[in-house]
C-alpha positions in Angstrom: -14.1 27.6 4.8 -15.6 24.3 5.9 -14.3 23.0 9.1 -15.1 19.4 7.8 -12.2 17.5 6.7 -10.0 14.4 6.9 -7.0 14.1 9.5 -3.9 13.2 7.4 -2.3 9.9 8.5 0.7 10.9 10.2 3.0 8.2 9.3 6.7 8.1 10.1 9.0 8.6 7.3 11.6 6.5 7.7 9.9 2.9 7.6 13.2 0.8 9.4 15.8 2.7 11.7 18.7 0.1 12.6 21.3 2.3 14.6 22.3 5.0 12.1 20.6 3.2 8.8 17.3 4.5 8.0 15.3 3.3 5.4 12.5 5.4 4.5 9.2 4.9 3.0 9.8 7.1 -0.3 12.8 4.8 -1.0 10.5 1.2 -0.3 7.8 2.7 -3.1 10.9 2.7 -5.8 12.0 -0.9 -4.8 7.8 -2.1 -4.7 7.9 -0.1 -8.3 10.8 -2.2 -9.0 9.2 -5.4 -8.0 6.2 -4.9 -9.6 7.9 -4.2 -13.1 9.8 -7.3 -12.7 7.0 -9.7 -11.5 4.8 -8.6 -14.8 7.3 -8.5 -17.0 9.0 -11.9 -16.1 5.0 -13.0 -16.0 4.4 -11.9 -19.7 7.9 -13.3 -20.6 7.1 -16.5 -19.8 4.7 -17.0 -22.5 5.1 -18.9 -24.9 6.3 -17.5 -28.1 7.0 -14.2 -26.4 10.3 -14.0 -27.5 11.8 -12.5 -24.5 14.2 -14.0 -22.1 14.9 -13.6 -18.2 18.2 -12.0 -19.0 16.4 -9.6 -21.8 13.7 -8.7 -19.1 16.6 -8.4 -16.1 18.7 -6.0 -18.7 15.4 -3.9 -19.9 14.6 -3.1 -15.8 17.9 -2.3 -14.9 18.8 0.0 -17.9 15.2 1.4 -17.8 15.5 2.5 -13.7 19.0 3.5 -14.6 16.6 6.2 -17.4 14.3 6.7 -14.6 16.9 8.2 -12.1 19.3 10.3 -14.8 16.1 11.3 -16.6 14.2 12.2 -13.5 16.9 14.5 -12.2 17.7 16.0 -15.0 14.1 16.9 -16.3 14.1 17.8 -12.6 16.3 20.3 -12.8 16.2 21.6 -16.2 12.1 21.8 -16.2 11.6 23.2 -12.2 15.3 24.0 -11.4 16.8 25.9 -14.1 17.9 29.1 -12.1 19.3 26.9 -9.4 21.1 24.9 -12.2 22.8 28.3 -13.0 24.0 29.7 -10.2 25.0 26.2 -9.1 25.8 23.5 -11.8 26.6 21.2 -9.1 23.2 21.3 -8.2 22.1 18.8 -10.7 24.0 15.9 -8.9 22.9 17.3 -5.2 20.2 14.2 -5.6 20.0 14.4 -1.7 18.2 17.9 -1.9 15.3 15.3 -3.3 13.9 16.5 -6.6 12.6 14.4 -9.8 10.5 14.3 -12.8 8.4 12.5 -14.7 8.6 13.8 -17.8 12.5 13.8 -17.5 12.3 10.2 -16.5 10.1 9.0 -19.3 12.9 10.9 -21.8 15.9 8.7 -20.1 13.3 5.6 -20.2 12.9 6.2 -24.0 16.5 6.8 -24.5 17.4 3.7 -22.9 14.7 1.6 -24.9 16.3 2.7 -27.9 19.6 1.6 -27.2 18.2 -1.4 -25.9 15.6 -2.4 -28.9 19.7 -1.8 -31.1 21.3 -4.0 -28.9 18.6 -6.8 -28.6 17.6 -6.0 -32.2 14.0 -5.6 -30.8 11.1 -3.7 -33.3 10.8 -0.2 -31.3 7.1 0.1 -31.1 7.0 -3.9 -30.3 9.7 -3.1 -26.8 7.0 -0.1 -26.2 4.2 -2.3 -26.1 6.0 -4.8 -23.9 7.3 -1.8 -21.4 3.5 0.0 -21.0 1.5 -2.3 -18.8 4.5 -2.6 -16.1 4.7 1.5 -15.7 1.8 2.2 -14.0 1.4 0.2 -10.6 5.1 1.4 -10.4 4.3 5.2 -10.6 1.0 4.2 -8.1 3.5 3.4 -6.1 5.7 6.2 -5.9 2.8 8.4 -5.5 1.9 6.7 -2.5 5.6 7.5 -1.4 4.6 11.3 -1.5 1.5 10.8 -0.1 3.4 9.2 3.1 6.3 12.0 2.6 3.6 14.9 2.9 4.8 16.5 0.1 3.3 17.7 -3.6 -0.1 18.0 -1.6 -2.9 19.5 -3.8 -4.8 23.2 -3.9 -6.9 24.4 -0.6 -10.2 22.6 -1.1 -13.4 22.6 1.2 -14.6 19.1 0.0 -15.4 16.8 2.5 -11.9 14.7 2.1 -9.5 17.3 2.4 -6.4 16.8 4.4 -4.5 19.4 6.6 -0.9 18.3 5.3 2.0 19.1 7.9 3.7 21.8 6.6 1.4 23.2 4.1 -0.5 25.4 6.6 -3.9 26.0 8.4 -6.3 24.7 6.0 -7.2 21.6 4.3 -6.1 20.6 0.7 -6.8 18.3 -2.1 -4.8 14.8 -1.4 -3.5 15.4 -4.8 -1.1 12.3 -4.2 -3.7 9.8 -4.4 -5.5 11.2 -7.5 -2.7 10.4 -9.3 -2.5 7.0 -8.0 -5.9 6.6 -8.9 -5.8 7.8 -12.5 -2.1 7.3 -13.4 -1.5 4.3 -11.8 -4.7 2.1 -11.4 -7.1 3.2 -14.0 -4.6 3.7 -16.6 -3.0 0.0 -16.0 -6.8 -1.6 -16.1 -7.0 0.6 -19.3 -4.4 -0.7 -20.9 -5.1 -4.5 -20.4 -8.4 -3.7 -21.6 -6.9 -2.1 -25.0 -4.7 -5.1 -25.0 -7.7 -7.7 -24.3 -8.5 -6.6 -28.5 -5.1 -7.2 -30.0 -4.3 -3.7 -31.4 -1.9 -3.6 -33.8 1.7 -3.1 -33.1 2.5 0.1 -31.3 -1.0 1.1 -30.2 -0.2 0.1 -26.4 2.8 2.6 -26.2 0.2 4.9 -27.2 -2.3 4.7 -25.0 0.2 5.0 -22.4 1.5 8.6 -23.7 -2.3 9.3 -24.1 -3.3 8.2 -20.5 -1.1 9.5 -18.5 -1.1 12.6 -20.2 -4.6 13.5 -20.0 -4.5 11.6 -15.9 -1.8 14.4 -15.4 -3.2 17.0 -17.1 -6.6 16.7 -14.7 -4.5 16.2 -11.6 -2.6 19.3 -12.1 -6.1 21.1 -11.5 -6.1 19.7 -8.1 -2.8 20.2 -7.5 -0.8 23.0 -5.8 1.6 24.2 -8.4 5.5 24.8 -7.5 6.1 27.7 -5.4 8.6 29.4 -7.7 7.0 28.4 -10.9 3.5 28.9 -9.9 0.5 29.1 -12.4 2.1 29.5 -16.5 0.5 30.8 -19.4 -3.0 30.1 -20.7 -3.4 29.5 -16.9 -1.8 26.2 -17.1 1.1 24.8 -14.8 4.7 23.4 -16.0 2.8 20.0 -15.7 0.1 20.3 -17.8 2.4 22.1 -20.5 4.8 19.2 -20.2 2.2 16.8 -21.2 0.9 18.3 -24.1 3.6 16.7 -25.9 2.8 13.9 -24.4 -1.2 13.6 -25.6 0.1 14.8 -29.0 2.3 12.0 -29.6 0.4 9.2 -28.1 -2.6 10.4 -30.3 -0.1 10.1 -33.3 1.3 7.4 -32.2 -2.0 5.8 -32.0 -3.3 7.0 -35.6 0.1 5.6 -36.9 -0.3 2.5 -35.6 -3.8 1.9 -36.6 -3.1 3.3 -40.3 0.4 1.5 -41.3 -0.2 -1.6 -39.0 -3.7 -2.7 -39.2 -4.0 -6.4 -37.1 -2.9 -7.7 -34.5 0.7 -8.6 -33.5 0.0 -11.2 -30.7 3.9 -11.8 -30.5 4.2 -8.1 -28.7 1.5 -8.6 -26.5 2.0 -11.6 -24.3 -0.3 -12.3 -22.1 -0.4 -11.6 -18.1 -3.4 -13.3 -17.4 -3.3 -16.3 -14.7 -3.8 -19.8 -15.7 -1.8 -19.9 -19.0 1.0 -22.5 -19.9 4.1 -21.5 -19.1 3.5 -18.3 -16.7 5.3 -17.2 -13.8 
């Protein structure tokens, strides 16, 4: 094994300690997630003939996180958790023990844009197009919260920028954390402005989200150390990569819907976020 690696930034946890309070790193990266959603989606609001309000974007956030914490914890424990679900029910609301999902949140976020495009009486595939671009930077961010945590480190590596992660023994490891802030977070968010940039039709951005961060996953779960308990699946793949197989199977559908049944563009659904426009935030 090479001896040649990268020291891993030891950084404290908990960000603020006043007295007893402690406010810790992991729990900034959700409010900066936050922030970031709002700021772009208040931005792309403002536009005129968008067709959103402040009070529409302010109710789509706070329903959406709402989906992101249920969701999470539930796919949590129904996904990694299950036996522990079992012998424990209470488990699934033991949110301290830490523990959430992805997958699981994105079903609560989708759950929660339905009820909201009812409410609001907004087209589906439009309110999908409209919640893509501000997911991203907000999962960059919370990968940069593990990354700080220690924790979900990647596979024992010997290239050059491996990491000896506290905890996770002797030998260096893939930062696994910041290939996912690369691919899921950056790349796919400069992707999908780019699709955007051509005025797909209707839909198609909700799409290439399920598509991108399916196939960023997928990769990153090569690099990745699987769960202890779950370990490697069948067909060699982890509970990661099986989870989004659904996910590159519907945004590929999605996609070849949209392009069949709604050729054009539907400018109303994709308001701009770029600087210098009349009217942006």
């Amino acid at each position: 094994m090479s001896q040649s690696y990268l020291s891993f930034p030891n950084i404290d946890p908990v960000a603020i300690s006043i007295g007893p309070l402690a406010i810790h790193w992991y729990g900034l990266m959700y409010l900066v997630a936050f922030a970031l959603a709002w700021w772009l989606a208040n931005r792309a609001a403002a536009q005129p003939g968008s067709g959103w309000t402040s009070q529409q974007v302010s109710d789509l956030l706070f329903y959406g996180f709402l989906g992101v914490i249920l969701g999470g914890r539930i796919g949590y424990v129904l996904f990694y958790q299950f036996d522990s679900f079992l012998d424990d029910p209470l488990y699934l609301v033991k949110i301290w023990t830490g523990g959430m999902s992805f997958h699981g949140g994105l079903l609560g976020v989708l759950a929660t844009m339905a009820w909201f495009s009812r409410k609001y009486q907004k087209d589906f595939l439009a309110l999908g197009d409209f919640a893509a671009p501000l997911i991203p930077l907000g999962l960059a961010a919370g990968r940069i919260g593990n990354f700080i945590n220690a924790e979900l480190w990647g596979r024992v590596t010997e290239v050059p920028w491996g990491m000896v992660f506290p905890g996770a023994g002797p030998l260096p490891r893939h930062p696994s954390q910041l290939y996912h802030v690369a691919l899921e977070g950056i790349l796919l968010f400069v992707i999908i402005l780019l699709v955007r940039h051509f005025k797909p039709a209707k839909g198609t951005l909700g799409g290439v989200f399920l598509l991108g961060y399916g196939v960023a996953r997928f990769i990153v779960e090569f690099f990745r150390e699987p769960d202890a308990h779950l370990g490697v699946l069948s067909l060699g793949m982890t509970m990661g990569q099986w989870l989004c197989l659904p996910m590159i199977l519907a945004g590929l559908a999605l996609i070849a819907y949209c392009q069949l049944r709604q050729p054009g563009s539907d400018t109303s659904s994709k308001p701009s976020l770029k600087p210098g426009k009349k009217g942006a935030a």
